[in-house]
C-alpha positions in Angstrom: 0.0 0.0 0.0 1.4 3.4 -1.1 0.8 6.1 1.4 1.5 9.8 1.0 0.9 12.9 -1.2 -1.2 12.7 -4.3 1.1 12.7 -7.4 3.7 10.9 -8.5 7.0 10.1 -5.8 9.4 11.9 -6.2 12.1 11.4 -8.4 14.9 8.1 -7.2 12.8 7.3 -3.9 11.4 3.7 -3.6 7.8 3.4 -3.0 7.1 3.4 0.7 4.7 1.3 2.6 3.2 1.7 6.3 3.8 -0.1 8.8 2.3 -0.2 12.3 3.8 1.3 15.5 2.9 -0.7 18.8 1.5 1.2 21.9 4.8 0.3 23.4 2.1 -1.8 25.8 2.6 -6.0 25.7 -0.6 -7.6 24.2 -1.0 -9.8 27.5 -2.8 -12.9 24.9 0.7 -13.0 23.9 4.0 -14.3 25.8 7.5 -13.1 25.3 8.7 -14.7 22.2 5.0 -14.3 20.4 4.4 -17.2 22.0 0.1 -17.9 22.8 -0.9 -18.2 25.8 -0.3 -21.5 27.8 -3.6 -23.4 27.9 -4.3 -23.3 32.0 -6.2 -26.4 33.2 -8.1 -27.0 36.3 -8.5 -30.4 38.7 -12.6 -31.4 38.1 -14.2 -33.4 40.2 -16.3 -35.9 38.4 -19.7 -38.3 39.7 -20.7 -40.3 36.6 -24.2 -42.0 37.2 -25.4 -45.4 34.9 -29.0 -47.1 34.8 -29.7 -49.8 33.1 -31.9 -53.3 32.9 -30.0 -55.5 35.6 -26.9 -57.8 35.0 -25.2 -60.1 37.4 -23.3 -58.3 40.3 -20.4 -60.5 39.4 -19.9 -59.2 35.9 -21.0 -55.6 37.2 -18.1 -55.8 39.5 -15.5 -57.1 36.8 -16.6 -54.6 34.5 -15.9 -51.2 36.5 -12.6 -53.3 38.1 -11.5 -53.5 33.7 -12.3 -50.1 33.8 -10.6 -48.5 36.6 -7.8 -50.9 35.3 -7.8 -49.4 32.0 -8.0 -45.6 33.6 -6.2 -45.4 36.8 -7.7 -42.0 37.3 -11.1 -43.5 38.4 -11.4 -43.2 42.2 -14.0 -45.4 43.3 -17.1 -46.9 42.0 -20.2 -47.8 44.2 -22.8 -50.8 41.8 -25.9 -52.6 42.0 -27.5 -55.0 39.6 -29.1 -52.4 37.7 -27.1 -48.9 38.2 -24.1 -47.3 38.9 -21.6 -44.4 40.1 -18.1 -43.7 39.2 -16.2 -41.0 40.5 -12.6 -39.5 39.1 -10.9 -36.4 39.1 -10.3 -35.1 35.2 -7.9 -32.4 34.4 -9.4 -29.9 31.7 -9.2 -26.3 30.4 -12.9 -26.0 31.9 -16.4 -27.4 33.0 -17.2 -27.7 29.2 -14.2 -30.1 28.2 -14.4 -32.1 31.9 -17.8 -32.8 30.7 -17.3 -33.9 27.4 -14.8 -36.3 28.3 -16.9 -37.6 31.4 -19.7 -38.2 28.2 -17.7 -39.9 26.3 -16.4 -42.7 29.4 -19.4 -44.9 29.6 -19.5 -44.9 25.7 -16.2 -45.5 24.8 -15.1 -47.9 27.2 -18.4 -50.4 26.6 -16.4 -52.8 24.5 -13.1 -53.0 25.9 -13.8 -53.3 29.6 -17.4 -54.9 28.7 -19.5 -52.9 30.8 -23.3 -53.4 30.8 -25.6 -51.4 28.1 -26.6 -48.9 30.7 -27.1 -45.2 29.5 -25.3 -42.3 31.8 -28.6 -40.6 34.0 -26.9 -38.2 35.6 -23.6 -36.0 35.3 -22.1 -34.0 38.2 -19.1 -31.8 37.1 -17.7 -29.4 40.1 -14.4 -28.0 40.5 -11.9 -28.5 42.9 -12.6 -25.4 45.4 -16.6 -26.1 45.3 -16.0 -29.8 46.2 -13.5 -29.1 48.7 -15.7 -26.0 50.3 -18.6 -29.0 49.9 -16.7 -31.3 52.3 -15.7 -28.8 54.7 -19.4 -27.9 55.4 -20.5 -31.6 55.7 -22.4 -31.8 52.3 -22.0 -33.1 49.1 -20.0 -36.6 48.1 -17.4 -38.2 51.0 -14.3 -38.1 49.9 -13.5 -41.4 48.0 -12.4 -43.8 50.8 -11.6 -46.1 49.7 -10.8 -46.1 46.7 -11.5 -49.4 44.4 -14.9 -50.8 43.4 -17.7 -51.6 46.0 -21.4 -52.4 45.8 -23.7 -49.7 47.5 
């Protein structure tokens, strides 16, 4: 782009072009370097609820043992014949991501760790601070002691 007087340049100068002149003020989106931002994510405590038509405790029981094999992140996991809970912490940018991931468990996992055809009824996603502050005032889920896989 050729910025200046109307008219022809003068005679032997170069056409000149603009350039832009910071504030002299960092953008703070951008590190040192021009490096983005670092992505900053957040501990999310997760309670995973599954309902389904009933299956023997015993493959139940093997099922969510395959599956906290497979993910050592699972905490704990309460069963029944016919339902379940499953409770992790996840590490994600925010409450949006935790939750998609938590989604995608029950579904993803059905094959390998061969866990019953039960669909997900219920999906608690809380950060770290709440479900500490929860504790502290007597409400909300125990703390996950102990940790493994137990019927209710």
């Amino acid at each position: 782009m050729r910025r200046g007087r109307p008219g022809a340049q003068p005679k032997g100068t170069a056409e000149r072009t603009l350039t832009s002149v910071g504030s002299g003020t960092p953008d703070p989106a951008v590190r040192p370097g021009g490096e983005p931002p670092a992505e900053v994510s957040r501990l999310w405590h997760i309670t995973l609820s599954v309902s389904g038509s009933e299956a023997p405790l015993k493959e139940v029981r093997r099922a969510l043992e395959q599956l906290a094999h497979d993910h050592p992140f699972l905490l704990t996991s309460r069963y029944a014949n016919d339902h379940a809970e499953i409770r992790y912490w996840e590490e994600a940018r925010d409450l949006h991501d935790a939750a998609a991931v938590a989604l995608r468990l029950w579904g993803e996992h059905r094959s390998t760790a061969r866990l019953p055809p039960w669909e997900i009824v219920g999906l608690e996603v809380i950060d770290r601070e709440t479900y500490h502050q929860r504790i502290a005032e007597g409400h909300g889920p125990l703390p996950a002691t102990p940790v493994g896989v137990h019927p209710f």
